[in-house]
C-alpha positions as CSV (number, residue, x, y, z in Angstrom):
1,X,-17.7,-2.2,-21.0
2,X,-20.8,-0.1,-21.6
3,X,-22.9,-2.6,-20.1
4,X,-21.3,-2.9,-17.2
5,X,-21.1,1.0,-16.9
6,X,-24.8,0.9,-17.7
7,X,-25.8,-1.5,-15.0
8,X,-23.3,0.4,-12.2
9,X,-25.2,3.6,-13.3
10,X,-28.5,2.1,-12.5
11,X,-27.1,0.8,-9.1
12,X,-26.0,4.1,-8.2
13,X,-29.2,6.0,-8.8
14,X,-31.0,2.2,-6.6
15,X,-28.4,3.4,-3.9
16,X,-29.1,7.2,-4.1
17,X,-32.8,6.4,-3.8
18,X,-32.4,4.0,-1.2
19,X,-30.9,6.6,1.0
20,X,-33.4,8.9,1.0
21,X,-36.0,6.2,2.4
22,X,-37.4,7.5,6.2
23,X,-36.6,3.9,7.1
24,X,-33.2,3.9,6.0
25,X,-32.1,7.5,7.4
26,X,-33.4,5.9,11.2
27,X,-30.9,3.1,10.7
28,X,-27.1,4.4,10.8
29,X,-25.2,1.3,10.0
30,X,-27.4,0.5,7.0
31,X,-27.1,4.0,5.7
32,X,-23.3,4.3,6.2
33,X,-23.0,0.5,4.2
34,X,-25.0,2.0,1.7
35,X,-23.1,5.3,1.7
36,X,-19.9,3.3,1.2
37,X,-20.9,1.3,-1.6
38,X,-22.4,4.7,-3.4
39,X,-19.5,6.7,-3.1
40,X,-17.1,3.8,-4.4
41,X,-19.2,4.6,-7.7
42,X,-19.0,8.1,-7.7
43,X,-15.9,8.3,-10.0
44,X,-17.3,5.6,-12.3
45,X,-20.6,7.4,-12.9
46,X,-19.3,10.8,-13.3
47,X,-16.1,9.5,-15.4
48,X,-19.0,7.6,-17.5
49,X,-21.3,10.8,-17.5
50,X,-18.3,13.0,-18.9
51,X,-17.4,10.1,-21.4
52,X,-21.1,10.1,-22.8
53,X,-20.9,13.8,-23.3
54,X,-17.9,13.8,-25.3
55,X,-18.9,11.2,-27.7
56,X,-22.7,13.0,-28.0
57,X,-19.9,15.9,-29.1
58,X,-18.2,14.0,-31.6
59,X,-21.5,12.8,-33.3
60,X,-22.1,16.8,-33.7
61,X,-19.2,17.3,-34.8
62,X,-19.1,14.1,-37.3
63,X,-22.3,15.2,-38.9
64,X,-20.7,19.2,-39.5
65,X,-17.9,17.1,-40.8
66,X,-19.7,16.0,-44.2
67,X,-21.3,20.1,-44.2
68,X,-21.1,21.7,-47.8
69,X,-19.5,24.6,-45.8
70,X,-15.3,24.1,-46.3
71,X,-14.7,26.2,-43.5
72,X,-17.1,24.4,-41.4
73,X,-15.7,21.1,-42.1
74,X,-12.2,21.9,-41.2
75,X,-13.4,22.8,-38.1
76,X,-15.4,20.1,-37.3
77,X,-12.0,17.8,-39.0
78,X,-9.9,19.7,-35.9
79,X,-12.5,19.2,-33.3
80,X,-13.1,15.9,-33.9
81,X,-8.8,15.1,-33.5
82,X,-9.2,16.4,-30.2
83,X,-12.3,14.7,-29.2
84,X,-11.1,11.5,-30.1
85,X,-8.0,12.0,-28.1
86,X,-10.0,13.2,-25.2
87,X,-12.5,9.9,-26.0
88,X,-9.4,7.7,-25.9
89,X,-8.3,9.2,-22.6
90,X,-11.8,8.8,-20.7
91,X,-12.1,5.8,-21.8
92,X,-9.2,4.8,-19.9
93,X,-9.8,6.2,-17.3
94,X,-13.0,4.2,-16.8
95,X,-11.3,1.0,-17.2
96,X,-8.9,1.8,-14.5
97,X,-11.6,2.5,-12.6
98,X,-13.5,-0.5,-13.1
99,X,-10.6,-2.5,-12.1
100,X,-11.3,-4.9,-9.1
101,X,-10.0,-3.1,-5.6
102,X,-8.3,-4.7,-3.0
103,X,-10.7,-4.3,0.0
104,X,-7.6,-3.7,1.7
105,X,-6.5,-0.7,0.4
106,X,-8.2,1.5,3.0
107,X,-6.8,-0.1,6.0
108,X,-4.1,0.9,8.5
109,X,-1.1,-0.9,8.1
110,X,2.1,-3.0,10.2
111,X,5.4,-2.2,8.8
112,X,7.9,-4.3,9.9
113,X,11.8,-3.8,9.3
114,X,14.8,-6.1,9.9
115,X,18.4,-6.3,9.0
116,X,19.5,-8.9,6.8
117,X,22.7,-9.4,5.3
118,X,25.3,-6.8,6.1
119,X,26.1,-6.8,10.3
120,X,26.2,-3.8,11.2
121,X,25.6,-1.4,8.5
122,X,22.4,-3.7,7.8
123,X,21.2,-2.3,11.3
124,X,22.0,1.1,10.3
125,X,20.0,0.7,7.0
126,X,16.6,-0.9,8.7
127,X,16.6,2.4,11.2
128,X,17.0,4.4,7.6
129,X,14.4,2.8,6.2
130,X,12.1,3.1,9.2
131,X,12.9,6.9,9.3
132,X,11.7,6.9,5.3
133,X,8.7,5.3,5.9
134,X,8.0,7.4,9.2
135,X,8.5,10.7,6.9
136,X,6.4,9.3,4.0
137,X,3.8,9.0,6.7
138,X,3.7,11.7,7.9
139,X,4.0,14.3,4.5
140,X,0.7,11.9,4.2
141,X,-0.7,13.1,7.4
142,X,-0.6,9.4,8.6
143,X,-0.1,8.6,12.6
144,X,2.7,6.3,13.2
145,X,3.8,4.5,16.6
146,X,6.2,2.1,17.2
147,X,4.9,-1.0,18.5
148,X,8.1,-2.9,19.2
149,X,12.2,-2.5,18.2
150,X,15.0,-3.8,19.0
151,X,18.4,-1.4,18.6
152,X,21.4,-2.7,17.9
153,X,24.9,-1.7,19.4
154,X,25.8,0.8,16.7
155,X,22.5,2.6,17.1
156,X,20.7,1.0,14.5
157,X,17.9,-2.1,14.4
158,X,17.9,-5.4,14.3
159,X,14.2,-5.0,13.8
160,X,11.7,-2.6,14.2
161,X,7.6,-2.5,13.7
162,X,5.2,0.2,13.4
163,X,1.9,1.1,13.0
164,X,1.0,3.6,10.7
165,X,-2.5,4.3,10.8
166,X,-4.3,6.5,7.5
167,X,-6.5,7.0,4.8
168,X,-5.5,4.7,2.2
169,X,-2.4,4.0,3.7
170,X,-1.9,-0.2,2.7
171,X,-3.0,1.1,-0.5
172,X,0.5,2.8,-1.0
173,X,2.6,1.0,1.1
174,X,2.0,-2.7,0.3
175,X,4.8,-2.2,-2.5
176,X,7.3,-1.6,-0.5
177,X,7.5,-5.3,0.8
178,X,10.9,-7.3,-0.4
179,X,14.5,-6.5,0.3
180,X,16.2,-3.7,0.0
181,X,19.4,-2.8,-1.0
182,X,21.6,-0.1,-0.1
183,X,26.0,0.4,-1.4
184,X,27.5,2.7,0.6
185,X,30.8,3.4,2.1
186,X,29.6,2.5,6.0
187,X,30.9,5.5,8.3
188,X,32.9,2.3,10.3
189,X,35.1,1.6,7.0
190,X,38.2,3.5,7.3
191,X,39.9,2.7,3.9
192,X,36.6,4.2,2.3
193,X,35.1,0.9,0.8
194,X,31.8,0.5,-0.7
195,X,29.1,-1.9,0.9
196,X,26.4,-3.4,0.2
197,X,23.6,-4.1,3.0
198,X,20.2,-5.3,2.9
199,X,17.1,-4.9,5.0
200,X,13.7,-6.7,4.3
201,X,10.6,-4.7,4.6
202,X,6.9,-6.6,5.4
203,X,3.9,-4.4,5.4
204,X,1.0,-6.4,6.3
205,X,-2.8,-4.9,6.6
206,X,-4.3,-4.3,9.9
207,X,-6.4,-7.0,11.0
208,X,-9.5,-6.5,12.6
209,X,-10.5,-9.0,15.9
210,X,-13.5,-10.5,14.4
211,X,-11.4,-11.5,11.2
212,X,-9.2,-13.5,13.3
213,X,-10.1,-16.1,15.9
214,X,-7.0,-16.5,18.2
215,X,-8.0,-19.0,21.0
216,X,-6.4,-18.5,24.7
217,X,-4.8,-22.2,24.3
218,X,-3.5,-21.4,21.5
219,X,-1.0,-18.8,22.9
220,X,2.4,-19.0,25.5
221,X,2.5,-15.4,26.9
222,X,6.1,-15.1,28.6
223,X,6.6,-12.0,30.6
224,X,10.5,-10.7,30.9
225,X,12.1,-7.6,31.7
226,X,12.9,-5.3,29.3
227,X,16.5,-5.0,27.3
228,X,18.4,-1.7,26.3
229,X,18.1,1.8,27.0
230,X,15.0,3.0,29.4
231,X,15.9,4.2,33.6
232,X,15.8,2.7,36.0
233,X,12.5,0.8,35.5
234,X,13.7,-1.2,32.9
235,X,15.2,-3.4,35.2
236,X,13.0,-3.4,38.0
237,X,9.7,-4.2,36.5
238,X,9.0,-7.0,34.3
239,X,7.0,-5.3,31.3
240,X,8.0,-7.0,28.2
241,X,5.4,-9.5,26.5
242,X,6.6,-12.5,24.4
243,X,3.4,-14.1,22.7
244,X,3.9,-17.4,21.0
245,X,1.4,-18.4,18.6
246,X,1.3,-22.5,18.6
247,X,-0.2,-23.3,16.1
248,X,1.8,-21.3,13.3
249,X,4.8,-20.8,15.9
250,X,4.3,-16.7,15.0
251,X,6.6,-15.2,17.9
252,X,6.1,-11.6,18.8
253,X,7.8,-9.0,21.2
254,X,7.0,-6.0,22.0
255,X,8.7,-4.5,25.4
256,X,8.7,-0.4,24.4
257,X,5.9,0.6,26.6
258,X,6.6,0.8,30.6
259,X,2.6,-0.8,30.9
260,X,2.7,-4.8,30.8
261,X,-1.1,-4.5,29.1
262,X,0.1,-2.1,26.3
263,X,3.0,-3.9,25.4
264,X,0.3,-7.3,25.1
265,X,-2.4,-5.1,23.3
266,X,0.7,-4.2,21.0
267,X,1.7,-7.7,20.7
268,X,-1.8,-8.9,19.9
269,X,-2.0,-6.5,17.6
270,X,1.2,-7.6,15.6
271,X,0.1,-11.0,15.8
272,X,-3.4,-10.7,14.3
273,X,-1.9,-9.1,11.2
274,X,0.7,-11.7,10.5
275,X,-2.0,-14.4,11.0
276,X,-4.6,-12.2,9.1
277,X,-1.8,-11.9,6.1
278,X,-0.8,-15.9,6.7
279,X,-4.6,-16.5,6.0
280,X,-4.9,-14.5,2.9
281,X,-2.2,-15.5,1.7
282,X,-3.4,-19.1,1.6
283,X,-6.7,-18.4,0.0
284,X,-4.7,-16.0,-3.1
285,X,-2.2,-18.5,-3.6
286,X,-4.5,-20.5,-6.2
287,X,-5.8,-16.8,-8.1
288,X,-2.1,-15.2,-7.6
289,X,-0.3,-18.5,-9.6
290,X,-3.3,-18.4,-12.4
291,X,-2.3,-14.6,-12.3
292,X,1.3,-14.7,-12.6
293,X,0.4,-17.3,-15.7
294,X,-1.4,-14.7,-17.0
295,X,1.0,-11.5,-16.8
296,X,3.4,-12.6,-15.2
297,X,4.9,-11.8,-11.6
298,X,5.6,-8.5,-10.3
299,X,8.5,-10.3,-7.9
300,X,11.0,-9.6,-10.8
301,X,14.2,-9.7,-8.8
302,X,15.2,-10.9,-5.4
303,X,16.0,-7.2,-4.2
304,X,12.8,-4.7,-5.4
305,X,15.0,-1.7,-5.1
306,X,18.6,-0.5,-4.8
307,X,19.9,2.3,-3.1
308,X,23.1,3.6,-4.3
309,X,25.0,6.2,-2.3
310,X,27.9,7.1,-4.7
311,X,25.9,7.8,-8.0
312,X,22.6,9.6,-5.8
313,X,20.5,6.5,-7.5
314,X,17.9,4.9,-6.6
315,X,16.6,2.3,-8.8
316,X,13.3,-0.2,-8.3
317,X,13.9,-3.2,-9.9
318,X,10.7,-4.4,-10.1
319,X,10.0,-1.6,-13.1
320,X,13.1,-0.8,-14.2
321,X,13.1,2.6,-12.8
322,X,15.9,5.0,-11.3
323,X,15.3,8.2,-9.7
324,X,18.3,10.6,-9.0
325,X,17.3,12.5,-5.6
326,X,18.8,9.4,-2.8
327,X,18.5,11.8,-0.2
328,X,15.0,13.6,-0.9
329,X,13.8,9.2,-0.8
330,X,15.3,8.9,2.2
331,X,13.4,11.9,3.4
332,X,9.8,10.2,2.7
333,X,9.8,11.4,-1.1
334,X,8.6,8.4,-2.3
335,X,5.3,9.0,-4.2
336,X,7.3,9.2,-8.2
337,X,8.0,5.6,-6.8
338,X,5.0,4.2,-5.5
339,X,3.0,6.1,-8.0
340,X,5.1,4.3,-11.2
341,X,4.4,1.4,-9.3
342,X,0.4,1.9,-9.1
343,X,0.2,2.5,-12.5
344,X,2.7,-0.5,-13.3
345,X,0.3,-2.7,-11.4
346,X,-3.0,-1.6,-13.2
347,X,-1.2,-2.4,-16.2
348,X,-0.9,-5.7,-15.6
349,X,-4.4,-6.4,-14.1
350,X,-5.9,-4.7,-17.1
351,X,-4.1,-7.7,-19.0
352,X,-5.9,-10.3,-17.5
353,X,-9.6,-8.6,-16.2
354,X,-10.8,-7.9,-20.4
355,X,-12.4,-4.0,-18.8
């Protein structure tokens, strides 16, 4: 580990160097690329630096240790408890951060919601679950628009997708892909019955145009007028874009906006991500099964979480753990989640990277 902290060091002070060159500061791009790459080892060097200084401490204090002094040693015995500890603790630190990032982290993200199992209630659950995420957005100080939905009789969704757009926003929300479960008494049941309901969650990362080529040909652009609630021009204009993607057959819909060429630049949009995240998910499936050899998968259970009404619970089932505030959740407090989960994940890639 030291040697790779050594060389990272050097590369920092190349980059910090580099920066300063006349030819360098004329030529934006190349100074924000280098910019980039310094500031992603910031936190390494200065974790390394304060690492280095403790352990020049406990030397000090190991050589006061063997002093003919008695009072001197048991001091240097007590300081050197606590520098250890505080050793042991940088120390991991450092190999957390020296764990490989996903260069996706940083992106803006496409959620996408849709009933499953459960009629209905299922409906009622996606729009709950879109109002969650929408709140945990926006306690982040993330944007979120909707770029397409379709309601369902009872008020709810049969599916709905947004955008959410924010600082390390994928980084947080790509574990909340999976089912999710929710038991409830629905407000329809009159003889008070529980239920159980469940809406699947996708979060894919935004893609960017010159990540994915999408050929004219390759697309059947059907034009239809829009469904549900929305005056008087719902009916009267044809604004609603259905985009088939031969190839994969990808389907997407968006009709929300009254402008035929937002609801395509929405469409396009959604349809660059799925076909961004199809991609990927081709060239990981080789790394992701040696992985899953490794440490095994994350995908634990069929349903990542369960939301139960009755005992205030809410439990992720990919790490075993329940959280008793249902309604603060529901409200967008999802961090004691998705931080457990973070950590759960770093875990596990420590296992099979050797930092």
């Amino acid at each position: 580990m030291k040697t790779k902290l050594e060389a990272l060091k050097r590369r920092h002070t190349e980059l910090t160097a580099e920066m300063a060159r006349p030819e360098v500061v004329a030529d934006y791009s190349r100074l924000q690329e280098l910019n980039r790459e310094r500031t992603r080892l910031d936190e390494i060097v200065a974790l390394y630096a304060t690492l280095q200084e403790a352990e020049r401490q406990r030397d000090g204090a190991l050589e006061l240790r063997d002093s003919d002094d008695l009072e001197m040693r048991a001091l240097a015995a007590d300081e050197l408890r606590s520098l250890e500890e505080r050793i042991a603790g940088l120390e991991q630190q450092v190999r957390m951060a020296l764990l490989p990032r996903d260069p996706r982290d940083e992106r803006d993200v496409i959620v996408e919601v849709r009933a499953a199992v459960g009629g209905e209630e299922a409906a009622l659950w996606a729009a709950d679950l879109a109002r969650m995420y929408t709140r945990y957005a926006e306690r982040h100080g993330w944007q979120v628009d909707v770029l397409s939905a379709a309601p369902s009789e009872g008020g709810g969704f049969k599916e709905i997708i947004v955008e959410v757009c924010g600082r390390g926003a994928y980084s947080r929300l790509k574990f909340e892909s999976g089912p999710h479960r929710v038991q409830r008494v629905p407000v329809t049941e009159a003889q008070g019955r529980l239920h159980t309901s469940i809406a699947t969650v996708a979060v894919l990362p935004e893609a960017q145009e010159v990540e994915v080529g999408i050929e004219e040909k390759d697309l059947r652009v059907d034009i239809f007028h829009s469904g549900g609630a929305g005056g008087q021009n719902v009916n009267k204009v044809a604004t609603a874009v259905r985009i088939t993607h031969l190839p994969t057959g990808i389907v997407v819909v968006c009709q929300d906006e009254r402008s035929q060429l937002k609801n395509r630049q929405k469409a396009m949009q959604v349809l660059r991500s799925r076909l961004y995240e199809t991609e990927q998910r081709k060239l990981q499936e080789e790394v992701d099964q040696t992985r899953r050899q490794q440490v095994g998968s994350g995908e634990r259970a069929e349903k990542i979480r369960t939301y139960n009404f009755p005992q205030d619970r809410v439990t992720d089932r990919r790490i075993g753990l329940t959280v008793h505030n249902l309604e603060g959740v529901l409200d967008g407090d999802l961090d004691t989640i998705i931080d457990a989960l973070v950590l759960d994940a770093q875990a596990r890639q420590l296992q099979g990277v050797g930092v």
